[in-house]
LOFIGU-526458 format. One line per field, with one value per residue: x, y, z of N, C-alpha, C, O in turn; chain; residue number from 1. Coordinates in nm, 2 decimals. Atoms other than C-alpha are relative to their C-alpha. Last residue first. Layout:
% LOFIGU-526458
n.px: X|... $
n.py: Y|... $
n.pz: Z|... $
ca.px: X|... $
ca.py: Y|... $
ca.pz: Z|... $
c.px: X|... $
c.py: Y|... $
c.pz: Z|... $
o.px: X|... $
o.py: Y|... $
o.pz: Z|... $
c: A|... $
k: NUM|... $
% end
This chain:
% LOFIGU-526458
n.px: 0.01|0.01|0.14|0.07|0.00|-0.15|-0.08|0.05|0.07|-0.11|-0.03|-0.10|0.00|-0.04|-0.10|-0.12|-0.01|-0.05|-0.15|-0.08|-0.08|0.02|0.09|0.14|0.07|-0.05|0.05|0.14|0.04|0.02|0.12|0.09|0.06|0.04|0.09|0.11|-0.06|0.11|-0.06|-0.07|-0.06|0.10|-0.03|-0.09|-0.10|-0.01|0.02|-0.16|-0.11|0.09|-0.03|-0.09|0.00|0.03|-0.10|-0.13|0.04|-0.01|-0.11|-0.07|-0.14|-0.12|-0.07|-0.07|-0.12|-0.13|-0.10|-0.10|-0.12|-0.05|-0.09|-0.11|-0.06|0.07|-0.03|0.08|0.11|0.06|0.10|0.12|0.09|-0.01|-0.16|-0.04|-0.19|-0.10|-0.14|-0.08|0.00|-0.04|-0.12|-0.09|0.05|0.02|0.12|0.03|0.18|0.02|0.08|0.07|-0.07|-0.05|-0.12 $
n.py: 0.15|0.00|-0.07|0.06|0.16|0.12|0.07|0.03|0.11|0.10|0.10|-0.06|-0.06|0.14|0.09|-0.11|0.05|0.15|-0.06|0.02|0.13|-0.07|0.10|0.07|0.00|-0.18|-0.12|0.02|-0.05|-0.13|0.00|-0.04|-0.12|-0.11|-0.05|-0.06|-0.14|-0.14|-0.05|-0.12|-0.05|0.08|0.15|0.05|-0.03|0.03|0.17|0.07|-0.01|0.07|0.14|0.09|-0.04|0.12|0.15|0.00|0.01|0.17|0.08|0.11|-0.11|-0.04|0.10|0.05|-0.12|0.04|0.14|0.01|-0.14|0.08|0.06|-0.04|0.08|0.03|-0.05|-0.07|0.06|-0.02|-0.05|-0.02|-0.07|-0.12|-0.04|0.09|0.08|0.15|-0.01|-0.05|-0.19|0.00|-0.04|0.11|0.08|-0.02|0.01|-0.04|-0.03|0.09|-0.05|0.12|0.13|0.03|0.07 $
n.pz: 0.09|0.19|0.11|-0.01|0.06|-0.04|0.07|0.11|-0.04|0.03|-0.12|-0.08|0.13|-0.01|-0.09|0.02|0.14|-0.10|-0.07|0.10|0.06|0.13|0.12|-0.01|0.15|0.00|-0.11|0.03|0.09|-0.01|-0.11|0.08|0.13|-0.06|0.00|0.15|0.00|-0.12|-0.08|0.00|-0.10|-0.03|-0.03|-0.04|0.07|0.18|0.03|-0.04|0.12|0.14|0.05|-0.01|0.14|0.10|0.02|0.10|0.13|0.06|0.02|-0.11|-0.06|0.04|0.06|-0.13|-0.05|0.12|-0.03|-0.09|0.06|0.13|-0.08|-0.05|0.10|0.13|0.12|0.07|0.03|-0.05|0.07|-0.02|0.05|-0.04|-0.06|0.05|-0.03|0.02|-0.02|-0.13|0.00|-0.11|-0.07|-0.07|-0.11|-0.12|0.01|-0.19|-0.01|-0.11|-0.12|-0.08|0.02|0.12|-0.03 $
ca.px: 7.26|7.21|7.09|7.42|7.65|7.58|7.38|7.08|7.28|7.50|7.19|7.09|6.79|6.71|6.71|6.55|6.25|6.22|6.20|5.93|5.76|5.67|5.49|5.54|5.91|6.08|5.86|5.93|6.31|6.30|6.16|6.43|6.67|6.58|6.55|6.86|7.05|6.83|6.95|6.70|6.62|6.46|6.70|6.68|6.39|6.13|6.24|6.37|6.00|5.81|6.07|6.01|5.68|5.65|5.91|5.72|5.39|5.57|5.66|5.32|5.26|5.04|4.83|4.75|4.63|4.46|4.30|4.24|4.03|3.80|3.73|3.63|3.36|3.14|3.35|3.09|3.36|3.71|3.99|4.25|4.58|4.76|4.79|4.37|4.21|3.83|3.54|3.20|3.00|3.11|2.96|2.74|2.46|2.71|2.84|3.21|3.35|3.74|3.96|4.27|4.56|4.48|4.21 $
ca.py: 6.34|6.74|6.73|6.51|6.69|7.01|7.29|7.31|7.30|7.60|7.80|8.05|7.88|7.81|8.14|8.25|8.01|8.14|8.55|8.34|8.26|8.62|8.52|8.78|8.84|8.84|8.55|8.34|8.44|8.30|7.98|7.96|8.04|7.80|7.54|7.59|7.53|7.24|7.03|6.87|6.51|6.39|6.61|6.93|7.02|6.82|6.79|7.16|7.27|7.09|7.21|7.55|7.54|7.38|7.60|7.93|7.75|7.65|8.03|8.14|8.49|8.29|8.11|8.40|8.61|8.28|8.33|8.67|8.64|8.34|8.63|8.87|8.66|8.73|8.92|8.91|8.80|8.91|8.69|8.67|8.53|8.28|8.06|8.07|8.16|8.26|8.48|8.39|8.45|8.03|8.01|7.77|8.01|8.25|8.04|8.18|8.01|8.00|8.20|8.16|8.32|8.71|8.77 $
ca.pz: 1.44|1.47|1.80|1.94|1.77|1.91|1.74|1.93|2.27|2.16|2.15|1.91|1.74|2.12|2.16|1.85|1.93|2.27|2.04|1.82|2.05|2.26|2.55|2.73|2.61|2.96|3.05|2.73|2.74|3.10|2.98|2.69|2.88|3.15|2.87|2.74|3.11|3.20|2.89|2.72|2.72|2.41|2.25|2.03|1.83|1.95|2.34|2.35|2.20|2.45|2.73|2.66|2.66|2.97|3.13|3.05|3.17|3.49|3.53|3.48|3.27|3.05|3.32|3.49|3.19|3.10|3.46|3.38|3.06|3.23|3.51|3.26|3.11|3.43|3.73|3.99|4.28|4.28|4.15|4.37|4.23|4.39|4.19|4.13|4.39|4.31|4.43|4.35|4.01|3.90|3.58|3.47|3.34|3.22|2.96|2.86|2.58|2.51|2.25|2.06|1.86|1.96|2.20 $
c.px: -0.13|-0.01|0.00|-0.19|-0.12|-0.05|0.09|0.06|-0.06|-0.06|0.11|0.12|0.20|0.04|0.05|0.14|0.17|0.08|0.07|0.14|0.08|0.05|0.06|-0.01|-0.16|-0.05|0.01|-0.06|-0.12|-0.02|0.04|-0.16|-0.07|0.04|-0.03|-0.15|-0.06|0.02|-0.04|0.08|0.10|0.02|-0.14|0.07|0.15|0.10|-0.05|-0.01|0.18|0.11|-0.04|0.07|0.10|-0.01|-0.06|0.07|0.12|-0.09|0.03|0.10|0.05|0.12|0.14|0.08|0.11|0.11|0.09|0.05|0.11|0.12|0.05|0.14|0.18|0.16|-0.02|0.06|-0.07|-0.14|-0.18|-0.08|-0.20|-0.07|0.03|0.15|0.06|0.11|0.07|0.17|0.06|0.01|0.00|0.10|0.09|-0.08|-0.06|-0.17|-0.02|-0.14|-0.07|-0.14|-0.08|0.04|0.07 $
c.py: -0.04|-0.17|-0.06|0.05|-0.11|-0.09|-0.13|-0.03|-0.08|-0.15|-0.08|-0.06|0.03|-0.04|-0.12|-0.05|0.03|-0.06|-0.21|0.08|-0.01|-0.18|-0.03|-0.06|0.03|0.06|0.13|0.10|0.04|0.11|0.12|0.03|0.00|0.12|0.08|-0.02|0.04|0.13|0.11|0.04|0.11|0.02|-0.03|-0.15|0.01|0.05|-0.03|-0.15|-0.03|0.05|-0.07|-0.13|-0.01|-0.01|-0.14|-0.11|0.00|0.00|-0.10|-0.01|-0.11|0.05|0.04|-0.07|-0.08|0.10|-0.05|-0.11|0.01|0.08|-0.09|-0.12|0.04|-0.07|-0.05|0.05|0.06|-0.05|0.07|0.07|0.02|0.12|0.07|0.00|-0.06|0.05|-0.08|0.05|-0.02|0.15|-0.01|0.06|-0.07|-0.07|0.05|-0.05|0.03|0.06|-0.11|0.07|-0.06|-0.16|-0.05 $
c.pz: 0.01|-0.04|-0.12|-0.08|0.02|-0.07|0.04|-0.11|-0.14|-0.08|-0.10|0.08|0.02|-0.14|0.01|0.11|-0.06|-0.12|0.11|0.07|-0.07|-0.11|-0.11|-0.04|0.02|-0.10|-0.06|0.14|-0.01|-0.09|0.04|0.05|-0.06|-0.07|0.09|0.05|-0.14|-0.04|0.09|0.06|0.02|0.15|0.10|0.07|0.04|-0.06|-0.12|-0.06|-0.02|-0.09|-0.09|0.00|-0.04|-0.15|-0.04|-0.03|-0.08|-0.19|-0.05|0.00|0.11|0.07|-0.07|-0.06|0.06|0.01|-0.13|0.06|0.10|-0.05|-0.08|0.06|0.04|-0.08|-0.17|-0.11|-0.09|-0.06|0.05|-0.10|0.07|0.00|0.06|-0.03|-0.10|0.02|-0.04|-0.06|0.12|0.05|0.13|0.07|0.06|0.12|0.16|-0.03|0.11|0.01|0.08|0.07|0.06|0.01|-0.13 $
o.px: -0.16|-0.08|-0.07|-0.27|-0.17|-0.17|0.18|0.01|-0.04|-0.03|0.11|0.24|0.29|0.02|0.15|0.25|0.24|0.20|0.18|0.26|0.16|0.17|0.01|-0.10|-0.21|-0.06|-0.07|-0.15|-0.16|-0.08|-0.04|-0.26|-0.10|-0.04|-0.15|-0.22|-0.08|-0.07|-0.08|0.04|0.22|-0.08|-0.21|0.16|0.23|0.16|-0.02|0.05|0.25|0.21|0.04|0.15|0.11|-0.04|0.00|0.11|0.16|-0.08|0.11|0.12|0.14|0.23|0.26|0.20|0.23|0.23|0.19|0.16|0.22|0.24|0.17|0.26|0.28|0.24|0.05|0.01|-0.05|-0.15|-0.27|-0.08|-0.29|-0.12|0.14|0.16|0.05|0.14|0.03|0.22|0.06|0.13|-0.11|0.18|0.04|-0.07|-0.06|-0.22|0.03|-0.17|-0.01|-0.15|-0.03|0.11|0.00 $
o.py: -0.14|-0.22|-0.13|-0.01|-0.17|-0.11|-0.17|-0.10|-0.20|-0.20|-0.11|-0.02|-0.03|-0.16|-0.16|-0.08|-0.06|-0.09|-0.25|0.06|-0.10|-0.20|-0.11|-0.04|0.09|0.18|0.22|0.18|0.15|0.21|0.21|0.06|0.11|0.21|0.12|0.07|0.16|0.22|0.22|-0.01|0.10|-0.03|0.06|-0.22|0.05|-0.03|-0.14|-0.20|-0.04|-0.01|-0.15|-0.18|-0.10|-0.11|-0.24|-0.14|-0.09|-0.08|-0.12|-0.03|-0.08|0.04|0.01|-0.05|-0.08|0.07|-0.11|-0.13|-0.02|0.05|-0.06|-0.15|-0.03|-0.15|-0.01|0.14|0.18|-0.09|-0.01|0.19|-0.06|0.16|0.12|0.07|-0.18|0.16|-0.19|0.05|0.09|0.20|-0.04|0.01|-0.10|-0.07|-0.02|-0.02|-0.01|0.17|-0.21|0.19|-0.17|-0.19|-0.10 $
o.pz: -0.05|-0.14|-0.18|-0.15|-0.07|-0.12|-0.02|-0.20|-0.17|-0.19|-0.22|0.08|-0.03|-0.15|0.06|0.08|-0.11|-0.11|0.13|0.03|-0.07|-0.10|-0.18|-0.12|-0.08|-0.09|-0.08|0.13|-0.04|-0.06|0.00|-0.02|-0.11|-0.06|0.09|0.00|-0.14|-0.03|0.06|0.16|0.05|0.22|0.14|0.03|-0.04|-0.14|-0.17|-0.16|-0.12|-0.11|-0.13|-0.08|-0.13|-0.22|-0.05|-0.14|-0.16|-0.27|-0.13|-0.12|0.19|0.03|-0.03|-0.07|0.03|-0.02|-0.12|0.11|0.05|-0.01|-0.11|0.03|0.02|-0.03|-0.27|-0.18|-0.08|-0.17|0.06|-0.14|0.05|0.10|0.04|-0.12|-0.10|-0.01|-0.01|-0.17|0.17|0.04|0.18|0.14|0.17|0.24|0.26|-0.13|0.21|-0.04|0.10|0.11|0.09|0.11|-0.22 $
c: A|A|A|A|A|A|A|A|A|A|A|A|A|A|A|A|A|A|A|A|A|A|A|A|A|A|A|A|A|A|A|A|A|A|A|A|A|A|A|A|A|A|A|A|A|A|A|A|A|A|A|A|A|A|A|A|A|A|A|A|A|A|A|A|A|A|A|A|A|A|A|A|A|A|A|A|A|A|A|A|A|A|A|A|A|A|A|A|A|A|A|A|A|A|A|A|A|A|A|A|A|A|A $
k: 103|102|101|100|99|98|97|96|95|94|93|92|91|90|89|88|87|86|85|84|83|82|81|80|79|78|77|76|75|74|73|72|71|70|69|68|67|66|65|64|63|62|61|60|59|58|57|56|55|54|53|52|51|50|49|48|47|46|45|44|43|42|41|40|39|38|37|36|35|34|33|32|31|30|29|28|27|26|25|24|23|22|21|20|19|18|17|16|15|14|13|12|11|10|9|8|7|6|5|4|3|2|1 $
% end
């Protein structure tokens, strides 16, 4: 994995089946299954828009405006992931230059 990893310890694991947003995870998948729930995670919607908003609320206002961070949460979808394309967008953005940001 690029940019992170996570420990798997098989004795503690959980070798059943799991649910997790949705997602069925079949039973007996070891380190796998760990691997697919961050899958999951990344490709979340509410991930995209909590990422987004973290970076709206440091580098623009303490109260974002909805319409920059749903671009920059769908960017982060349409991207996989990509940060530096969200980044770009909000880089981009009206929002980031207005008066209020900059003071």
């Amino acid at each position: 994995m690029d940019g992170g990893s996570f420990q798997f310890n098989a004795r503690v694991h959980d070798k059943g089946k799991k649910i997790v947003l949705g997602h069925v995870i079949p039973a007996g998948g070891g380190m796998e299954d760990g691997e697919k729930v961050l899958d999951i995670l990344a490709h979340h919607p509410s991930t995209a828009r909590f990422i987004a908003t973290s970076l709206a609320r440091r580098f623009v206002a303490d109260n974002p405006p909805p319409q920059l961070i749903d671009r920059m949460a769908g960017k982060f979808l349409k991207t996989d992931g990509d940060i530096r394309s969200v980044m770009k967008t909000m880089l981009d953005s009206k929002e980031f230059w207005s008066q209020g940001a900059i003071a």
